[in-house]
N, C-alpha and C positions, 0 to 999 in steps of 0.2 A: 154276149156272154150270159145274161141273164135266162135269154130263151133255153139257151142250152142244159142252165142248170135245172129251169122248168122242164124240160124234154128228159133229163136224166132222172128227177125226183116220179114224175109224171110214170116211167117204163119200170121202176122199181116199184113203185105202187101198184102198177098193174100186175106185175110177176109176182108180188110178195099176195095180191089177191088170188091170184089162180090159181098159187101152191097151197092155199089155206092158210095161210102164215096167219094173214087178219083175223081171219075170223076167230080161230084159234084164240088171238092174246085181243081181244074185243077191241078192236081196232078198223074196223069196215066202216066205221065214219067219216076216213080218210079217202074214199071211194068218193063219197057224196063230196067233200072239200074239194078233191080235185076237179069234177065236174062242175062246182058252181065256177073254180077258177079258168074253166075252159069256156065254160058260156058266152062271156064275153066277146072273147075272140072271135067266136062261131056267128056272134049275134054280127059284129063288127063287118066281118069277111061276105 
C-alpha cells in the first residue's frame, strides 16, 4: 500500500513538473526530494 501511495505522490510530481505548475509556485525542490527518496531503492536493486 505504501509503494503505491509513493507511485502515486512520485507521478503527480512529475506531471505537476512538466506542466510548469512547480516552477511557477517555487516548488521544484520537490523534484530533488523525490530523487533523494528514489535513490535508495535504485542503490538497493
Amino acid at each position: 500500500m505504501l509503494f503505491a501511495l509513493f507511485y502515486v505522490v512520485a507521478i503527480t510530481i512529475l506531471i505537476l513538473h512538466f506542466t510548469g505548475f512547480l516552477a511557477r509556485h517555487n516548488l521544484e525542490w520537490l523534484v530533488l526530494v523525490l530523487a533523494v527518496a528514489v535513490f535508495p531503492a535504485v542503490i538497493y536493486l
